[in-house]
N, C-alpha and C positions, 0 to 999 in steps of 0.2 A: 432732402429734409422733409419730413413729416410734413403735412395741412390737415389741419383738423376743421372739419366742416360742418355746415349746419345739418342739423336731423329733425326732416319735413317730411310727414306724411308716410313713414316708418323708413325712409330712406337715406343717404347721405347726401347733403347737397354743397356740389362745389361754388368758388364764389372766384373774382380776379384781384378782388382787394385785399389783402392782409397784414397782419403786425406779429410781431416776433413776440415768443412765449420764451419766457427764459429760467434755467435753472437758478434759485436765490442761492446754491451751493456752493456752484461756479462761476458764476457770473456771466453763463456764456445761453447764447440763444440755441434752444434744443429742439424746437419747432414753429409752427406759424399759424394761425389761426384767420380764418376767413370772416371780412367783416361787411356785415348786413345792412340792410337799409329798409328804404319802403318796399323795395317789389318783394324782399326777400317774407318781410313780415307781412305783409296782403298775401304771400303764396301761401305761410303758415295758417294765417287767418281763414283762407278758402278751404287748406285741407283742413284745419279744428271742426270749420263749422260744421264741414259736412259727416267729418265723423261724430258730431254732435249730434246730429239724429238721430243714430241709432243707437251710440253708445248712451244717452241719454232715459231711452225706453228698456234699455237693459235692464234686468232683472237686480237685486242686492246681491242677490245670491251669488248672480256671477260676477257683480261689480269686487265682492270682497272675496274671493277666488283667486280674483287674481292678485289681490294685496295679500293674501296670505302666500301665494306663488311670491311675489316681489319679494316679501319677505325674506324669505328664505332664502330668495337667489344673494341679498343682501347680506344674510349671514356665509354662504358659500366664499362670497368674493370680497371679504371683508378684508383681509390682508393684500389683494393687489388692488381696491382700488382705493385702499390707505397708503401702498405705495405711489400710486396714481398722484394724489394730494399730494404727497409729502416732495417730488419730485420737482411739482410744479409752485406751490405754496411756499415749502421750507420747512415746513412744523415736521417735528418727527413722524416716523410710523405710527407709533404709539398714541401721541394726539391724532391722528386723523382717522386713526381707529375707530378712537372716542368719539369722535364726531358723528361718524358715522351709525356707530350703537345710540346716541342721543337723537341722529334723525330716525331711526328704525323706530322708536317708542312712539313715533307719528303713525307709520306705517302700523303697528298694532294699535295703536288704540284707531286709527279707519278702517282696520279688522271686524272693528265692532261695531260698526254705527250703525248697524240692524238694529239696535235697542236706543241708541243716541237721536235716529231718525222718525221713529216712533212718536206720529201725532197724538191729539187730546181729541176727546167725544165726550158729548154734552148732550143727556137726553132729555125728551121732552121738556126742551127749553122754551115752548109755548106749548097750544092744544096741537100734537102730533107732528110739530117741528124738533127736528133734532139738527146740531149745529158738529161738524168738526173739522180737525187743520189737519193740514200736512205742505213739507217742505217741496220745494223743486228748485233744480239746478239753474244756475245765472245762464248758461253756455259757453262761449271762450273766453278764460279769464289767462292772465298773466301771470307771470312772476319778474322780476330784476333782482338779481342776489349778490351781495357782495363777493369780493374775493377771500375774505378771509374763514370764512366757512363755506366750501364749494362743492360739499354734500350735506352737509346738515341744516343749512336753512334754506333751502331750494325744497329737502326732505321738509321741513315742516311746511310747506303749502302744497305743493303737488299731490300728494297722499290723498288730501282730505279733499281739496277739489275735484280729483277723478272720481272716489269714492264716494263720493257726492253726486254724481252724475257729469260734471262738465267735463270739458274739454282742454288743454292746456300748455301755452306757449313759453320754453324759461328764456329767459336774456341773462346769461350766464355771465359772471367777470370775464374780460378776455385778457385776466392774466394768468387765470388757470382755468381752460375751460375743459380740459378731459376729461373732468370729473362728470357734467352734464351728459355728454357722448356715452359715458359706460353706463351709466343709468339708464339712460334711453334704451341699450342694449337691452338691459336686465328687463326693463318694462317688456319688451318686444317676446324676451323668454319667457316671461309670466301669463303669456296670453293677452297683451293687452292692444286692441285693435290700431291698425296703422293711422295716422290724425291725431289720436287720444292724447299726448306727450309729446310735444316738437320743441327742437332747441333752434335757436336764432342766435349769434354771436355777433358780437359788434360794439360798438362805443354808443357815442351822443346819435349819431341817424338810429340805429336801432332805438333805442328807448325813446326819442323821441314819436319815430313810429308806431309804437306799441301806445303812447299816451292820445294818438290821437284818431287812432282806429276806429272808426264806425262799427267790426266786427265784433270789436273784445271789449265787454260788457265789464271787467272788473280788472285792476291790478294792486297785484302785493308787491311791495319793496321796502328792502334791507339797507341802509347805508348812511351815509354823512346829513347830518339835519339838513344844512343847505340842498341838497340833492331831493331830499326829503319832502323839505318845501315845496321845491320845485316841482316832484312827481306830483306832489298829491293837488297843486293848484291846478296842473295844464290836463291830470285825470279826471279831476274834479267839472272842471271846467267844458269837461265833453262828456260830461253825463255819466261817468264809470264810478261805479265801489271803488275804494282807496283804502289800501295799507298800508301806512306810511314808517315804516319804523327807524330812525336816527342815531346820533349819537351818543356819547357817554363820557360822563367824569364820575366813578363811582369809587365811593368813601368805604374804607373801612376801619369803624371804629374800634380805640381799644381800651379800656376801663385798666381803672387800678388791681382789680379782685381778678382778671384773664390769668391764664396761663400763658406768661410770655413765650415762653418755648414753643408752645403750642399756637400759638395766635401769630408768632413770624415764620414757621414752619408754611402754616396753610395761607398767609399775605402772600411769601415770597411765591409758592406755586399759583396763585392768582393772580400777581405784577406779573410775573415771569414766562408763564406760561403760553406758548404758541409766542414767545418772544412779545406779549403784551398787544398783538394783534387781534383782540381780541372788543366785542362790544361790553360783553360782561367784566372786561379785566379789572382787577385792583388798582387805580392806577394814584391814587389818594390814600394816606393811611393816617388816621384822624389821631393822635397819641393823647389823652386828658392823664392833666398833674402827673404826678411821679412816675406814671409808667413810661412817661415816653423815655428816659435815658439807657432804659435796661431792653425796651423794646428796640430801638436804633440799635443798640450795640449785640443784639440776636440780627437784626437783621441785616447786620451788615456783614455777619460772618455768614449767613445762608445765603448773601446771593453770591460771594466768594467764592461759594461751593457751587456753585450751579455751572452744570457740565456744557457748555456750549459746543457746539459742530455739527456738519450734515445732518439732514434730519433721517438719512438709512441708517446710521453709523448706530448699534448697539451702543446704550445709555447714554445717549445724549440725550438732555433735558430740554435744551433752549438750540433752536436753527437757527435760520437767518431769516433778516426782513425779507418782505417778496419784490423789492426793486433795488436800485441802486436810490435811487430820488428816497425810499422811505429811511434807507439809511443816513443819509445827508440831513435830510431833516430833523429826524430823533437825537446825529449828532449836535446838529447845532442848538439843538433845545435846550441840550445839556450844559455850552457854552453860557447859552442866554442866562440859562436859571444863575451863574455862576459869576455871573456878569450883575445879574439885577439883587445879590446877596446869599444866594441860598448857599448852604453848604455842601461839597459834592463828598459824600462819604465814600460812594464807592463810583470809579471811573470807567465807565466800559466802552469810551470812546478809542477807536482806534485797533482792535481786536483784531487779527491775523489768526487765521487758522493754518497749519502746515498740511501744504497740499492745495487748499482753498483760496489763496491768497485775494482772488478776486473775486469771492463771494463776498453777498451783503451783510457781512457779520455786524453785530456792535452785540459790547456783554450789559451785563444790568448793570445797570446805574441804580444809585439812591441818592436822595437830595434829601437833605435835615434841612430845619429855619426854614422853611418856604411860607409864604405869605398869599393868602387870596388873590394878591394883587399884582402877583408875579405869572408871567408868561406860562412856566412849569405847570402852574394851577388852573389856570383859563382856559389850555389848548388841551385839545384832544387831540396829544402826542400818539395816541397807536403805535407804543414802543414800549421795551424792557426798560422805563424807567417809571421808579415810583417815588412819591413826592412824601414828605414827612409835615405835615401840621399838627402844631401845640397847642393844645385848649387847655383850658383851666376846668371847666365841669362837661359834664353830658350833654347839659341843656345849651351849652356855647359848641358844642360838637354837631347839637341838631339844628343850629340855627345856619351853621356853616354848611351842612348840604343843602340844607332848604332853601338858602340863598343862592345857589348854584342853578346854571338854566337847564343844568341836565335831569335826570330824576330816572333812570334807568334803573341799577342794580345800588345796594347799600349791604352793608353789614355789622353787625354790632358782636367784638367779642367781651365776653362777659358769663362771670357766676352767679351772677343775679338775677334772678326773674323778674324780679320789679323792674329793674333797669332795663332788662329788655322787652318789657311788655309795655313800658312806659315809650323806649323807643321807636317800636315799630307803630304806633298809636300816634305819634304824633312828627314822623319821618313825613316827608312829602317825595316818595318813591316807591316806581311800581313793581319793585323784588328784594324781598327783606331775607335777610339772612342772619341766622342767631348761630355762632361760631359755626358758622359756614359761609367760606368767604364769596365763591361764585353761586349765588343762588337762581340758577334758572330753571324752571318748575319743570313738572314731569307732563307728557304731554298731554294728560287729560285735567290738566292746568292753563290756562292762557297765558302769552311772553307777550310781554308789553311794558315799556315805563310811563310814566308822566315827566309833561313838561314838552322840555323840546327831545325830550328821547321818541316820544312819538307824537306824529302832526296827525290832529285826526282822532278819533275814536273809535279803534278797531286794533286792537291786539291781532296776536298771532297763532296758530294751532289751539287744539283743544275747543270748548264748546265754542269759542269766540270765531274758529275757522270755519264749523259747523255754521252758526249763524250770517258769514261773512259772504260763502261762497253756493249760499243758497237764500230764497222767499219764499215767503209763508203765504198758503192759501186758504180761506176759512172759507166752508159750506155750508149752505142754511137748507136744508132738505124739509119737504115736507109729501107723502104720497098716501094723496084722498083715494080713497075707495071709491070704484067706478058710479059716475054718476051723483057720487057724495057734491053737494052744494056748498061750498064753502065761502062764508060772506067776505068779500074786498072794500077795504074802508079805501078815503082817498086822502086822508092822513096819514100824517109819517107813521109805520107800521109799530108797534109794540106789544110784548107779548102778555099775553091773557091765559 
């Protein structure tokens, strides 16, 4: 059986502890993955740093050479290492595609940050003083990325920290971590020096490690708020930059004046989609006055339609969850909700695939009647179920995400500009979307919500990773002419 091992210092490195990686198709363990600690992460740490010297002094010219090289090797291998994903995650080829095209728009716009990196000059800001800045790299910074995008949010930080001059260690999920391995490949083909990009695989000793490293000056991290908290305290806590990004309960509303066809069309591909494992996913659909009974009954016929099976298998829409546990739980949620009142419109407990029998199938569910107050609404199920609440106006629709501890991603469908200009104005969430139901920005945009979607202040990609994963230096120059006298007060200096 397969070991998939850490990659230190452009090499593989074996390990004696591991845990089983398993197909969500079959249900059955397809390989084994090797799991890290402190020596594994002090060994990353010692190769980052020292390739940190040089890569560090490196030119722009070659630092984006080689992201234009990554690039491309990105586009080459864009179909095996979406099978790669889809193998190990469950999401179809086709979603992991997409993932993949959505991390790649990181790696171009760190193409460009020859103009992004571009300090300010101030001249003769006193008598023959001139003052200007410019950026410099942290040195080894981190990543921890969730499992459910295991190229594409790994890709929005690595990119822009290399490209930025550092150095950089991921702590890959180790429920799917091949996807980390083939990157590091591709980096390796792009020219990019051995040190620069090392994976670490492992549970709690790994990221624990990572958070308390004396080497690594900064970490980003993907995943569950609780988790979130926790990085960003025990980072915080030994002097590191913190990226904390969390969870998600995000709304999408739908107005009387929507085109219901149209507005359960693109819900059900944003509940639905990647089997709702997703941070962006729809997993709330806010219905005001009359639209809700014509909207439930659209969307209850589109997720009937929605093609569930393996995620190789041509036109399938929706795979499987990525363990048996997330299955169990999504099922019993649906219990719960049905239990506590809500209505189950559509049942997608229990699902059998022919062939698959012990994959971690479940189909979409929907729940009508559900209430703020009900479990359905509260948890961040990270599953194909989406939940139906009934408002009476807008203003009772904004009050209902605003009162949610999440504040991730929103959306409002609607023919009205006022109505949407009124909502995104006074929504407390940090991704609006006006009949676009997963709004997450393009990457010379920053991904971030408010709330407890992110602990911290610091988004993700875009100028926000620019500023994150580097410090500003400011120079006060001044050069007298040989022998020129120039008087020194012994007051604090100010300019004349």
């Amino acid at each position: 059986m397969n070991t998939i091992p850490h990659w230190i210092n452009g090499a593989p490195v074996s390990g004696t502890d591991t845990q089983a990686v398993f197909n969500p198709a079959t249900g059955q363990e397809q390989a084994r993955v090797v799991l890290g600690g402190d020596a594994d992460v002090d060994t990353a740490v010692r190769a980052a740093s020292a390739a940190f010297e040089t890569w560090s002094e490196s030119s722009l010219t070659q630092r984006t050479q080689v992201m234009f090289a990554f690039r491309q090797l990105l586009v080459e291998h864009e179909e095996e290492l979406g099978r790669i994903i889809s193998a190990e995650h469950g999401k179809t080829v086709d979603d992991a595609r997409g993932e993949i095209v959505r991390g790649r728009e990181v790696v171009e716009f760190a193409c460009g940050l020859g103009d992004v990196l571009k300090g300010s000059f101030s001249d003769q800001v006193s008598r023959g003083v001139d003052v200007h800045d410019f950026r410099q790299p942290l040195g080894v910074v981190a990543g921890i990325t969730p499992f459910n995008f295991p190229a594409m949010v790994p890709l929005w930080m690595h990119p822009v920290a290399i490209a930025t001059g550092n150095t950089f260690i991921l702590k890959p999920s180790e429920r799917d971590p091949s996807a980390a391995n083939f990157v590091a490949g591709l980096y390796r083909r792009a020219g990019l020096p051995d040190g620069v990009f090392n994976v670490v695989h492992g549970g709690k000793p790994a990221v624990d490690a990572i958070l308390t490293h004396p080497g690594i000056e900064a970490v980003s991290f993907v995943g569950s708020t609780p988790i979130a908290k926790y990085v960003h305290e025990q980072a915080a806590s030994h002097g590191k930059r913190v990226q904390a990004l969390g969870g998600a309960k995000n709304h999408a509303v739908v107005l009387p004046d929507a085109d219901l066809e149209f507005a359960a069309t693109h819900i059900t591909a944003g509940a639905y989609g990647s089997a709702g494992e997703r941070c962006m996913a729809v997993s709330v659909a806010v219905a005001v006055s009359e639209a809700a009974d014509g909207l439930v009954e659209v969307l209850q016929r589109k997720a009937r339609e929605v093609k569930v099976g393996p995620g190789d298998v041509p036109g399938t829409e929706m795979g499987p969850l990525v363990t048996k546990a997330a299955q169990e739980r999504v099922e019993n949620a649906v219990g719960t909700a049905a239990a506590q009142g809500a209505t189950v419109v559509v049942d997608g407990r229990g699902l059998k695939i022919d062939g698959h029998e012990d994959g971690f199938f479940t189909g979409p569910s929907l729940l009508d009647h559900v209430t703020t107050g009900m479990d359905a609404y509260q948890d961040e199920l990270f599953g194909p179920v989406l939940a139906i609440v009934r408002v009476d106006t807008l203003d009772e629709a904004i009050d209902v995400i605003n009162a949610n501890p999440y504040g991730n991603g929103t959306a409002l469908f609607t023919a009205s500009g006022e109505a949407a200009r009124r909502f995104q104005r006074r929504v407390k969430v940090g991704m609006i979307g006006i009949n676009v139901p997963v709004p997450v920005p393009m990457a010379y945009y920053s991904f971030g919500g408010w709330k407890d979607s992110l602990i911290g202040d610091h988004p993700i990609h875009g100028p926000e990773g620019i500023r994150f994963y580097t410090r500003p230096k400011v120079v006060t120059t001044r050069w007298p002419q040989p022998r020129q006298q120039v008087a020194a007060g012994f007051n604090f200096p100010t300019s004349n």
